[in-house]
DRENSE-489833 format. One line per 5 residues: their letters; for each residue x, y, z of N, C-alpha, C, O. Coordinates in Angstrom, 2 decimals, always signed. Layout:
N
a = X/Y/Z/X/Y/Z/X/Y/Z/X/Y/Z  ...;
//
This chain:
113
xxxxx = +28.82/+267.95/-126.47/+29.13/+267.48/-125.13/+30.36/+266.57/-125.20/+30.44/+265.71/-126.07  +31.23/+266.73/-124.35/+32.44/+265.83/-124.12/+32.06/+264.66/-123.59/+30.93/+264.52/-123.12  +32.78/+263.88/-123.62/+32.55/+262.08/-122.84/+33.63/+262.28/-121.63/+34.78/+262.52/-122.00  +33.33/+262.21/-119.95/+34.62/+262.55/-119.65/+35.26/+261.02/-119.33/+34.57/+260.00/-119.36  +36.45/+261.02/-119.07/+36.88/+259.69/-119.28/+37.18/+259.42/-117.71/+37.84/+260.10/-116.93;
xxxxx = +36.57/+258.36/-117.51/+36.41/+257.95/-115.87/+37.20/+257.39/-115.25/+37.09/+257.41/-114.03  +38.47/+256.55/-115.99/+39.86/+256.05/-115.60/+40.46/+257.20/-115.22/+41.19/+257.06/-114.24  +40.39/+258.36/-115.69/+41.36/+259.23/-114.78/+40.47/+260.32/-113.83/+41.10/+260.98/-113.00  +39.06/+260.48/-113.95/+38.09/+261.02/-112.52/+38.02/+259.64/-111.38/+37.93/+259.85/-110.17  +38.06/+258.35/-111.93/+37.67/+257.47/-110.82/+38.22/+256.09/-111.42/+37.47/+255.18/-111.78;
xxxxx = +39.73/+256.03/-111.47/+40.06/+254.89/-111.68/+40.12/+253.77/-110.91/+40.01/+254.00/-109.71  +40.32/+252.29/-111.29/+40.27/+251.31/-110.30/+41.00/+251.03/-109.59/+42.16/+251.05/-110.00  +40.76/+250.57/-108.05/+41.62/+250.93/-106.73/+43.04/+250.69/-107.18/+44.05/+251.29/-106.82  +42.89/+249.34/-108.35/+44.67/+249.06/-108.52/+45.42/+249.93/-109.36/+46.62/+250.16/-109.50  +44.34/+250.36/-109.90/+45.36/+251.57/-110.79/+45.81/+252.53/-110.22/+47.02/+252.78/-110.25;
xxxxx = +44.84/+253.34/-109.52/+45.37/+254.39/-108.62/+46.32/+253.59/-107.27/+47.42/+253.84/-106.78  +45.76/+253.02/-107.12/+47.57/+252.37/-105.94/+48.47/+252.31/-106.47/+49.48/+252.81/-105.98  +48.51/+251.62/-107.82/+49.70/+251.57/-108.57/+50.69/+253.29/-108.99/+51.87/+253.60/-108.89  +49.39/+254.04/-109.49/+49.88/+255.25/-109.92/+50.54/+255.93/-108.75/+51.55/+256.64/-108.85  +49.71/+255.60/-107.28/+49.87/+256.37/-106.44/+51.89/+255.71/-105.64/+52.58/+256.51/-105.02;
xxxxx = +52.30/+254.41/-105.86/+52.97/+253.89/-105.92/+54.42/+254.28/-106.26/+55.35/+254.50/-105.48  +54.36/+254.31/-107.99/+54.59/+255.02/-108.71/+55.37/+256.42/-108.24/+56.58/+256.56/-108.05  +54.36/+257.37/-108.11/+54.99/+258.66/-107.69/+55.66/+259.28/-106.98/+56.35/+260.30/-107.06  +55.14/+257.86/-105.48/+56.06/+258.20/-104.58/+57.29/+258.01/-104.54/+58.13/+258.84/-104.20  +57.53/+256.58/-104.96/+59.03/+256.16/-105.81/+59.75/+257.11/-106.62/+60.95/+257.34/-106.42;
xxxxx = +58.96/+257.78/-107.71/+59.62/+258.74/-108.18/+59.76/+259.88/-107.34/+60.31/+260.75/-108.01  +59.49/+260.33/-106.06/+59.70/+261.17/-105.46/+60.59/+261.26/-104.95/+61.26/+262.28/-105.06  +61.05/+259.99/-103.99/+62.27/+259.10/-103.60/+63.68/+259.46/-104.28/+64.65/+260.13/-103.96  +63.27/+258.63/-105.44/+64.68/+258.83/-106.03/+65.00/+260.33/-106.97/+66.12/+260.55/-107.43  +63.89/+261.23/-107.15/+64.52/+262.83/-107.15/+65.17/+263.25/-106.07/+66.18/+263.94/-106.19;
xxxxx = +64.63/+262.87/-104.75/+65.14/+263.46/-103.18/+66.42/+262.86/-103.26/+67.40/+263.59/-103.15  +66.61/+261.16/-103.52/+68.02/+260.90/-103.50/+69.45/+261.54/-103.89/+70.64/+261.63/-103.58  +68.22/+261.99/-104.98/+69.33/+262.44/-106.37/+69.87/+263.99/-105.71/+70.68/+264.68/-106.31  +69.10/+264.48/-104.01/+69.11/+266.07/-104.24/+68.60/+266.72/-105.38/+69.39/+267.59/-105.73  +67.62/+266.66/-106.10/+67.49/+267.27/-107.12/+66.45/+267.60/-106.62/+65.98/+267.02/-105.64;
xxxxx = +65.55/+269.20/-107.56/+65.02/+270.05/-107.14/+63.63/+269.69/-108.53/+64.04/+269.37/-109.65  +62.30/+269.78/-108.31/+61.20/+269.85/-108.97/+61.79/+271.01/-110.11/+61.19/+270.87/-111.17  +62.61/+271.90/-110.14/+62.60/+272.99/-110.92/+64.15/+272.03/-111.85/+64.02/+272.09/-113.07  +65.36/+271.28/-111.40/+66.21/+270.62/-112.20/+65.76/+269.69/-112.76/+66.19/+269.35/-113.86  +64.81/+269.09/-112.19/+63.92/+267.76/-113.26/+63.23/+268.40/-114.43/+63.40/+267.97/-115.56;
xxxxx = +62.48/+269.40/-114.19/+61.44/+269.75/-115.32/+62.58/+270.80/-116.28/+62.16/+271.37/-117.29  +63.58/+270.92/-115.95/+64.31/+271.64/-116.59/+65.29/+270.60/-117.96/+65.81/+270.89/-119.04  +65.16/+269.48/-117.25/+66.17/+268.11/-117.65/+65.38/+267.57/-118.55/+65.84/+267.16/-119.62  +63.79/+267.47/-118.18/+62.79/+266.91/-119.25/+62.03/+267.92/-119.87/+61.47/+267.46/-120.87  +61.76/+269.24/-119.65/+61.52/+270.41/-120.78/+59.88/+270.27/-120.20/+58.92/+270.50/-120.93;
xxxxx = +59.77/+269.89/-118.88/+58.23/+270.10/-118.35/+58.24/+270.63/-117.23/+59.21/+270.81/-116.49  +56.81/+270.98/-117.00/+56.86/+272.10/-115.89/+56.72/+271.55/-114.50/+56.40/+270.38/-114.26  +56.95/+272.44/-113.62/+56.68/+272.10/-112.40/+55.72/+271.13/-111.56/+55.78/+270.07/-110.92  +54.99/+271.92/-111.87/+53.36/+271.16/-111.97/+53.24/+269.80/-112.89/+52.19/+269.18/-113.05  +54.05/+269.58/-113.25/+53.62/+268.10/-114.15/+53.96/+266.59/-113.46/+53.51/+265.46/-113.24;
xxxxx = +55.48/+267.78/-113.23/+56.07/+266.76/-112.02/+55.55/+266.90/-110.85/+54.85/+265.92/-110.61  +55.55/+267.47/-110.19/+54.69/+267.75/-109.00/+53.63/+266.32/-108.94/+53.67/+265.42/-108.09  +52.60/+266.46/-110.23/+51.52/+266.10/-110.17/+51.71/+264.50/-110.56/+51.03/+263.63/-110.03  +52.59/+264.27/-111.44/+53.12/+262.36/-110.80/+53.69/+261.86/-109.99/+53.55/+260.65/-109.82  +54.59/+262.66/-109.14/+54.81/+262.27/-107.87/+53.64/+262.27/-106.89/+53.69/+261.68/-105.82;
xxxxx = +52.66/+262.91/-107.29/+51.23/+262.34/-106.77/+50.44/+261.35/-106.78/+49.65/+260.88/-105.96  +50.97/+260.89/-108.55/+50.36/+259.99/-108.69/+49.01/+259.92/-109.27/+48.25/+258.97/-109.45  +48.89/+261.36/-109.53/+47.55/+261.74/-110.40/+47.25/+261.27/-111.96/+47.96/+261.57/-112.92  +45.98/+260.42/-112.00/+45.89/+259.44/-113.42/+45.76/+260.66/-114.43/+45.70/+260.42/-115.63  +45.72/+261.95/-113.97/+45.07/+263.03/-115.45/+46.78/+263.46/-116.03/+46.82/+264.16/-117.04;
xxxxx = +48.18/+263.01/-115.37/+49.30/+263.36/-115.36/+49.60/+262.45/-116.89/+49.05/+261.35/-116.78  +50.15/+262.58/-117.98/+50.55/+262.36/-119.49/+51.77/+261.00/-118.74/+52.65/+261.09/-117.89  +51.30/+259.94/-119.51/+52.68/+258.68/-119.25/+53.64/+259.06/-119.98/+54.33/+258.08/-120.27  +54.13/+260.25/-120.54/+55.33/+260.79/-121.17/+55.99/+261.71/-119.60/+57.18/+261.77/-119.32  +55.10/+262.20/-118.95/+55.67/+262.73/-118.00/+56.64/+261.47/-117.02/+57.81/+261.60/-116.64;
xxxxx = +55.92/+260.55/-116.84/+56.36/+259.54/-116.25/+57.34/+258.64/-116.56/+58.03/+258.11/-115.69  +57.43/+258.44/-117.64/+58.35/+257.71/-118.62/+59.76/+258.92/-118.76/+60.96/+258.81/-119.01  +59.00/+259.84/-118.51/+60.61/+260.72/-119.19/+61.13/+260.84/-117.05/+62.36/+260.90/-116.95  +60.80/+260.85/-116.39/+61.22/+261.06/-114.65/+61.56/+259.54/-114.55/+61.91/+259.35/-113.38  +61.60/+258.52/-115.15/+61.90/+257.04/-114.97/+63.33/+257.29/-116.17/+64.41/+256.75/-115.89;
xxxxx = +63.24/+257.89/-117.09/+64.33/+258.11/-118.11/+65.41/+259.05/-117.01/+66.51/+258.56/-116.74  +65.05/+260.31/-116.47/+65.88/+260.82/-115.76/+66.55/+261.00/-114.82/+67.42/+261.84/-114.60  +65.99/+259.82/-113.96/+66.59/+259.01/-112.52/+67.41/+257.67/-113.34/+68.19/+257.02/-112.65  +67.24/+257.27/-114.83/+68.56/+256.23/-115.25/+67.26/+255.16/-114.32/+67.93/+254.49/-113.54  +66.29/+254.91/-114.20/+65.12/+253.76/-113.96/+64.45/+253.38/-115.06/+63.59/+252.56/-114.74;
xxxxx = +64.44/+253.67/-116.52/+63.73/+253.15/-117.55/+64.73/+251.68/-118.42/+64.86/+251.70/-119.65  +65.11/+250.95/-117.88/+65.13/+249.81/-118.32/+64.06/+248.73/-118.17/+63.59/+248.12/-119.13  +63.76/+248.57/-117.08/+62.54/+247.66/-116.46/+61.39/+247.71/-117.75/+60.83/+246.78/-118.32  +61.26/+249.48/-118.03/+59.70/+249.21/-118.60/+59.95/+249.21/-120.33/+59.04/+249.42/-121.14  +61.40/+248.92/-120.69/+61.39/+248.45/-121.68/+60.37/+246.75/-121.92/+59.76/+246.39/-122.92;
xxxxx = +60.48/+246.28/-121.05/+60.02/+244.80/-120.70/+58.57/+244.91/-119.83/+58.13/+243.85/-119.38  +58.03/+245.79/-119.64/+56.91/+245.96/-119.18/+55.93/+244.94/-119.50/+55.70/+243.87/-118.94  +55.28/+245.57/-120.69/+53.99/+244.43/-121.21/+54.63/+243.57/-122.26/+53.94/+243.45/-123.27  +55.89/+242.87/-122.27/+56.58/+242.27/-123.23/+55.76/+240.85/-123.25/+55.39/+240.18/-122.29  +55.51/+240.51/-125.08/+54.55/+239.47/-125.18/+54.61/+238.04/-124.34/+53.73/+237.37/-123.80;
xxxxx = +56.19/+237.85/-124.48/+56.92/+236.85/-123.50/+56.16/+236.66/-121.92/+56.14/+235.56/-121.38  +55.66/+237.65/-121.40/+56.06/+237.80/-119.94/+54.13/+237.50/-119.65/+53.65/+237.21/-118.56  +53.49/+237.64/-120.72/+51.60/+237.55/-120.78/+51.60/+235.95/-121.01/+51.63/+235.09/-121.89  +51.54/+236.14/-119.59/+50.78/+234.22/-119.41/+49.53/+234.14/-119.87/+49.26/+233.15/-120.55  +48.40/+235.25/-119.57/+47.05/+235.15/-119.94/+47.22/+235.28/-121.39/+47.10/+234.20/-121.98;
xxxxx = +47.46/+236.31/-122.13/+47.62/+236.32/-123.95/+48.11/+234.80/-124.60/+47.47/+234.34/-125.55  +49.31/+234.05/-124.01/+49.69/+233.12/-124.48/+49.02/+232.25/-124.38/+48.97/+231.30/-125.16  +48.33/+232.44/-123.33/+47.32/+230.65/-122.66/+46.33/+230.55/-123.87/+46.24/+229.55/-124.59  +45.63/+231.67/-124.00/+44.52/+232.39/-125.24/+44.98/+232.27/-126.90/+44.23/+232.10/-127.86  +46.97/+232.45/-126.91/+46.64/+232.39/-128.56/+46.68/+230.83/-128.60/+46.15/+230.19/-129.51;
xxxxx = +47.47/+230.14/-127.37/+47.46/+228.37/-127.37/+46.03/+228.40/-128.16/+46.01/+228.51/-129.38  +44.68/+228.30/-127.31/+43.84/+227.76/-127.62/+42.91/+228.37/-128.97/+41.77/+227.95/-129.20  +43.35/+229.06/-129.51/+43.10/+229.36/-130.71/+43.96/+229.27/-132.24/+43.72/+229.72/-133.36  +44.91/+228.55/-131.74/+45.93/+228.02/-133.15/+45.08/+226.74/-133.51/+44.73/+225.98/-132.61  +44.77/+226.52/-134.69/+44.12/+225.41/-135.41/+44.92/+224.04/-134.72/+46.06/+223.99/-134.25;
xxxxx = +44.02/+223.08/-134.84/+44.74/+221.71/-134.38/+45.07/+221.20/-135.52/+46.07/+220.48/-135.50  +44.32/+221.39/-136.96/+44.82/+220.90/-138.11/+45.13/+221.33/-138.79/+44.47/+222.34/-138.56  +45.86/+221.67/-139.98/+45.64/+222.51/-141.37/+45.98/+221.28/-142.84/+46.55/+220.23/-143.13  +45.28/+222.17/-143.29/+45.01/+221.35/-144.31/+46.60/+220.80/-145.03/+47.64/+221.45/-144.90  +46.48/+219.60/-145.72/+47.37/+219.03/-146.12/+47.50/+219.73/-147.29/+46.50/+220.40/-147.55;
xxxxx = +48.82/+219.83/-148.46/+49.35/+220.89/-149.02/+49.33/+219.98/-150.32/+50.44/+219.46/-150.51  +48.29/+219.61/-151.36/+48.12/+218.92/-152.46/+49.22/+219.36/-153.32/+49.25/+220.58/-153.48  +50.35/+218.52/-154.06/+50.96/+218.77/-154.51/+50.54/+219.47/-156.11/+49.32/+219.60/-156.20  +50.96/+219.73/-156.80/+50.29/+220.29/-158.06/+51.39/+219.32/-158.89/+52.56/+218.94/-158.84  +49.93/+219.20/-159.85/+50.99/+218.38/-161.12/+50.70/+219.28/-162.34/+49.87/+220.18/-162.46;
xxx = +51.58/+218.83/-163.17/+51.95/+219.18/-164.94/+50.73/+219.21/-165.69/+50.51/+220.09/-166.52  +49.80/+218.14/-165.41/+48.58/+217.35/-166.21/+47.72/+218.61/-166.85/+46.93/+219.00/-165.99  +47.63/+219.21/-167.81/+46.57/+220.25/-168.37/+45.68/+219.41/-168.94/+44.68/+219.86/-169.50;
//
């Protein structure tokens, strides 16, 4: 029996807004571009249907599909910096309170056998 994975049958409202977000934007700027569902998937070596299906915004759509239509509208700078460690207030607040307050003092070593 398979496990099916429920983030992409019933993900959470923000994800799918986000995804759904997402696609439409990328829909946008293909229309800007005049470009055709058949010159994109031709530009990124995927099919119709792939694109199609992230401009939907559909979570079962591969983040390579998405990443490469953000590469081919010249929009993939941003998500170089996406989850950049810098930018995680919550991660940083968390490693703060887990760096030791003391460490041990560093006994010098002597000669003496």
């Amino acid at each position: 029996m398979v496990a099916k994975n429920t983030l992409s049958t019933s993900p959470p409202y923000a994800v799918e807004s986000a995804l759904t977000q997402l696609g439409a934007n990328l829909r946008t700027a293909r229309l800007r571009r005049n470009l055709t569902l058949v010159d994109v998937g031709a530009k990124l070596g995927a099919g119709v249907r792939a694109i199609a299906d992230a401009e939907k915004g559909k979570p079962t759509t591969g983040i390579a599909v998405y990443v490469g239509l953000l590469w081919a509208y010249d929009l993939l700078d941003p998500m170089t910096d996406l989850a950049g460690p810098a930018r995680d207030i919550e991660g940083l607040a968390l490693a703060d309170t887990r760096e030791r307050a003391r460490s041990r003092t560093s006994r010098e070593l002597d000669n003496d056998f």
